[in-house]
N, C-alpha and C positions, 0 to 999 in steps of 0.2 A: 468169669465173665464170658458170656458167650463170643463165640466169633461171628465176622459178619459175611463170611465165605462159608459155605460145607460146600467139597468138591466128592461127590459120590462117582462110582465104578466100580463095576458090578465083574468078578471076575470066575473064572472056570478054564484051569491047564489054562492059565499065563504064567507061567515062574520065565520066559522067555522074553515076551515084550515086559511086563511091569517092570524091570530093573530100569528098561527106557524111560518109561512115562513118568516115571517117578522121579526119576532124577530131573525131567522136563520139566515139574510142577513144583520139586524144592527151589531149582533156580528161579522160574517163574514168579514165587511166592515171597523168597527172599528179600524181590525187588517191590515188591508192593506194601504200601501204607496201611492196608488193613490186616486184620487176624482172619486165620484159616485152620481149617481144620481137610482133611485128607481120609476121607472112610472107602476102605474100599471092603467090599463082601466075597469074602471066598467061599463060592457055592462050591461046595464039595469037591473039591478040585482032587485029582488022583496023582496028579506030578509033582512036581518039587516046591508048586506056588505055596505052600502053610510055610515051608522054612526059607523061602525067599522074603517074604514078607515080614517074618520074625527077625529075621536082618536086618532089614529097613525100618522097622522098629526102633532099634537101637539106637539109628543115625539120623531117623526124621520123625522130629517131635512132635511133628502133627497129625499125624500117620496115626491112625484108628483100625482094627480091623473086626472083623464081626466073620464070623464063619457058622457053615452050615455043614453039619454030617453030612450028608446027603445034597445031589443037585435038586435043585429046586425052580429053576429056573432063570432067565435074564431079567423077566420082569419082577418077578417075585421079589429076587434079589435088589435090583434097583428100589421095590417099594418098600425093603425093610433098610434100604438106605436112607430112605429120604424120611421113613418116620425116627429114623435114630439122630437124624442130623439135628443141629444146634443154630446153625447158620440163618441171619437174615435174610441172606439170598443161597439159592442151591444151583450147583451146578453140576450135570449128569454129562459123564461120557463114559463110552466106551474102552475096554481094555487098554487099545491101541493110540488111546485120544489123537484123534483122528484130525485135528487142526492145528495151528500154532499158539500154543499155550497166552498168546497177544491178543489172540481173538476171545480166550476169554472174557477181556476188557469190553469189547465190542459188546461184547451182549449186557455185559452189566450194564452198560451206560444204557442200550436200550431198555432196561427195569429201571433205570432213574429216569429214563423220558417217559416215562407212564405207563410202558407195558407188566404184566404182571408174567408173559411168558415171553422168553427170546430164545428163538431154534438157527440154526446153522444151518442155511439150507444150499446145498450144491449146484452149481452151475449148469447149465446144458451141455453135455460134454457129447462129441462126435464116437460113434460104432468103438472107432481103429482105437479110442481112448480106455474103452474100458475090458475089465477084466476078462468076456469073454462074452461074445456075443450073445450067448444066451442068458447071462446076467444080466445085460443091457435090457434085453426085450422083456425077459421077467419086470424090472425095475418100472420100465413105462407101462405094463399093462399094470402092474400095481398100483402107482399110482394113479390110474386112469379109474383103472373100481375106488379107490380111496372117495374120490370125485364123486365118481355114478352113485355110489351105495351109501356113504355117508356126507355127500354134498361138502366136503371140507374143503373149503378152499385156501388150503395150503399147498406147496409147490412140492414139500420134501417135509416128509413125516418121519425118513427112518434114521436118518441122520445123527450117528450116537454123538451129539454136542449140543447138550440144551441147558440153560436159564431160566430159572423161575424165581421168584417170591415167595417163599417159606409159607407166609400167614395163610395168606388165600388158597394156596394151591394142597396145603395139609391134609385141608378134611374131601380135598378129590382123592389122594393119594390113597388116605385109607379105606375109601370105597372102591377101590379097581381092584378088577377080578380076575383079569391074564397073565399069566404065568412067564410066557413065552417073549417069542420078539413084536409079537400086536402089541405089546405093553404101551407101545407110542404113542401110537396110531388113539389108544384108548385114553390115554392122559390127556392128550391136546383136544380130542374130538370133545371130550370132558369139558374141560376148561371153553371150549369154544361153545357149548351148547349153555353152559350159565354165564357168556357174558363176556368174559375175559379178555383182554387185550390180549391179541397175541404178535410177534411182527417175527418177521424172517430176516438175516444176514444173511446175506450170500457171502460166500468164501471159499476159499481153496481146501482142496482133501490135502492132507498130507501122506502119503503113504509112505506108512511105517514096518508092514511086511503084506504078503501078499494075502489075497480075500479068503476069510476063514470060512465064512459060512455059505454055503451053495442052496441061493435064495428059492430054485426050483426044485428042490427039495422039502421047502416051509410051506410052498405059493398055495395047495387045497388046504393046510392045515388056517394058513394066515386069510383065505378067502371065508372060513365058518368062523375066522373069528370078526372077520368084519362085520360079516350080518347078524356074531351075538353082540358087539357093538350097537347097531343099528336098534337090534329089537331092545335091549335093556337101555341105555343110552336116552335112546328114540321116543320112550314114551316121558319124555322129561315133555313140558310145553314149548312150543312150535316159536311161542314169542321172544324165546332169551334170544334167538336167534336173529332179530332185530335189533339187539344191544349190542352185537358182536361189533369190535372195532375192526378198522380197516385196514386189511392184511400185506399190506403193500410191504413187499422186499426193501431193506434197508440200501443207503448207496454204499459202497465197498471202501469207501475214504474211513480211515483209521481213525481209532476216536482216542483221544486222551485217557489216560489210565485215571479212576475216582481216584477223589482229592481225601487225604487224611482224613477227613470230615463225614466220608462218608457209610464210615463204618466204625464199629468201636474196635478200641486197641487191643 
């Protein structure tokens, strides 16, 4: 029988934080009334993450892993997650899962209030807060072209902690083209141009080691991926874009964990 969770995480040289996050997501799992399944994709990884993983194997029975010779990318990786998953609902993070495993709940219940997508999206946080100044100012002109060039009005597109709906969201998955960290950017803008609910939590980052990727280093590559977003994307019709529901951030009040009910055993 299938489960009604797949939890996808996409990984490359983790054998360091996965022992974390995993143990975050057995206990997590433990306590909840549905079935889950745990895949995570070792893009080629050259460190010790293949034999980290084949240990956790042994001890977590939900624990899926899929590998790749070769890197292949974040996105790529995530997209061969979510076509291998099982799950009614999906949920995508980041090596480091970057929230409290409780907030998973949050988003589910937003897929049971009607939305087809629920993203994690980050608070306004002041200069002195983040990683390094010039992370910060990459982050707001990013997402300020996100805006200008693909008109998307969400707040936080890169945010590795998303929710979605297996059915609907499928046949976008196996149409996306980026390899990279736009992989986001192009899923939601996806989903947003045919329709789709989509709603934002806000919530707290957790941090769980310090920022691996040095976002001004992607910023011209992830700028040509927006406007091939925009041109392939783009010429979908102008109208679904009046279906789109309304993207209002969720309140930050904790939601009850789904009821046995709402996923099979």
């Amino acid at each position: 029988m299938n489960p009604y969770l797949s939890i996808v995480i996409p990984a490359h040289n983790e054998a360091v934080i996965l022992p974390v996050t995993l143990e975050c997501l057995r206990a997590f799992l433990e306590e909840r009334p549905f079935t889950a399944e745990v895949i995570v994709i070792d893009d080629g990884s050259t460190d010790n993450t293949p034999a980290v993983l084949d240990e956790w194997r042994g001890s977590f029975e939900s624990l899926r892993v899929l590998r790749s010779s070769v890197n292949i990318g974040k996105g790529a990786s995530i997209r061969r997650g979510i076509l291998a998953s099982r799950g009614e609902c999906v949920f995508v993070s980041d090596a480091d899962l970057p929230g409290r495993p409780e907030d998973i709940v949050r988003l589910l219940e937003a897929l049971r209030d009607g939305a087809a997508v629920a993203i994690a999206s980050r608070r306004p946080a002041p200069m002195s807060s983040a990683p390094s100044a010039s992370r910060f100012v990459a982050s707001i002109v990013y997402r300020a072209l996100v805006r200008l060039i693909l008109n998307l009005p969400l707040r936080d597109t890169q945010c590795g902690f998303k929710a979605f709906v297996r059915e609907p969201l499928l046949p976008i998955a196996q149409e996306l083209r980026l390899r990279g960290f736009s992989f986001d950017v192009e899923f939601l803008y996806a989903a947003w141009k045919r329709g789709l609910a989509i709603r934002e939590i806000d919530f707290e980052v957790v941090e769980r080691r310090p920022t691996r990727h040095a976002i001004l280093l992607q910023s011209p590559r992830m700028l040509m991926d927006l406007l091939r977003i925009r041109m392939i994307a783009g010429r979908a019709s102008p109208s679904t874009r009046s279906q789109a529901a309304e993207l209002e951030p969720a309140p930050v009040k904790a939601e009850p964990a789904p009821s046995a009910s709402d996923g099979p055993r």
